[in-house]
C-alpha positions in Angstrom: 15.8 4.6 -7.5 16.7 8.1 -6.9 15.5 11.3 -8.3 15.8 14.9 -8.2 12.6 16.8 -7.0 11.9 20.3 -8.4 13.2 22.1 -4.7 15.9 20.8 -5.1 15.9 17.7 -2.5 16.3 14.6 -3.3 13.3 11.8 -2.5 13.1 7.8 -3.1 10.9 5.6 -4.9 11.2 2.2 -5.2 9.0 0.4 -7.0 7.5 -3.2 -6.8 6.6 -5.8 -9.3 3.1 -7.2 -8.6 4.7 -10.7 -7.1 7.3 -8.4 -4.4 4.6 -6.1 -3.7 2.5 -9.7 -3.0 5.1 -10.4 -0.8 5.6 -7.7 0.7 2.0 -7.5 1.4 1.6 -10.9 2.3 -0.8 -11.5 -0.3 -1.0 -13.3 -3.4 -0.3 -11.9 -6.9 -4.1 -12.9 -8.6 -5.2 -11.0 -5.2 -3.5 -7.9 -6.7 -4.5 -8.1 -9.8 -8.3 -8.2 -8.5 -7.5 -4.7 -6.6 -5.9 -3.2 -9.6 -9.1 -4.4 -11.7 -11.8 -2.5 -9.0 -8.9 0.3 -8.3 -8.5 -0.4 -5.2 -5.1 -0.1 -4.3 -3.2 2.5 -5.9 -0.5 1.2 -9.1 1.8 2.7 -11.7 1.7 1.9 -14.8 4.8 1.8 -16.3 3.9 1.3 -20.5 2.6 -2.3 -20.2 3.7 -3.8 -16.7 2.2 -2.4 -13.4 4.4 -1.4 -10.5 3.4 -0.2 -6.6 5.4 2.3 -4.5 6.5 1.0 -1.3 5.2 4.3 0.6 1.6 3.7 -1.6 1.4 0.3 0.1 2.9 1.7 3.6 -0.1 4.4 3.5 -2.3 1.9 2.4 -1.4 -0.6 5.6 -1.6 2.1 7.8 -4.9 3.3 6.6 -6.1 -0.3 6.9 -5.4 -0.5 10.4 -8.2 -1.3 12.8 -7.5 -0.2 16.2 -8.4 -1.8 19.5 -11.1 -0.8 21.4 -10.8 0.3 25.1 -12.4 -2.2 27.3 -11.0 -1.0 30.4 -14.1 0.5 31.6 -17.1 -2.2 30.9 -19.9 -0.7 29.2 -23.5 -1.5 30.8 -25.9 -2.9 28.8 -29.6 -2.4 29.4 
């Protein structure tokens, strides 16, 4: 979907169902629903169905993230 912003550029949105976003996610729809439940993952609601944007769930993955640790140096324990 495409829509025009108030500056004048142009920005996209597209929007998952609960069972692509699932996908997507690698996750299960009920697993969803329990986020939605304790807000935990941000939604739209869109009158009675419930939709996520892709860059929501992209922010949301990259947030997530855990990063390595450096264990290049060994730390000494004493």
């Amino acid at each position: 979907m495409v829509g025009k912003a108030r500056g004048g550029y142009v920005k996209e949105v597209r929007l998952l169902t609960v069972n692509q976003a699932a996908e997507y996610l690698g996750t299960t729809p009920s697993t969803l629903y329990s986020k939605i439940w304790r807000r935990e993952i941000p939604f739209v609601k869109w009158g009675r169905s419930v939709r996520f944007d892709v860059s929501d769930l992209d922010e949301m993955i990259e947030r997530s993230k855990v990063k390595p640790r450096d264990i290049s140096t060994p730390s000494i324990v004493k």
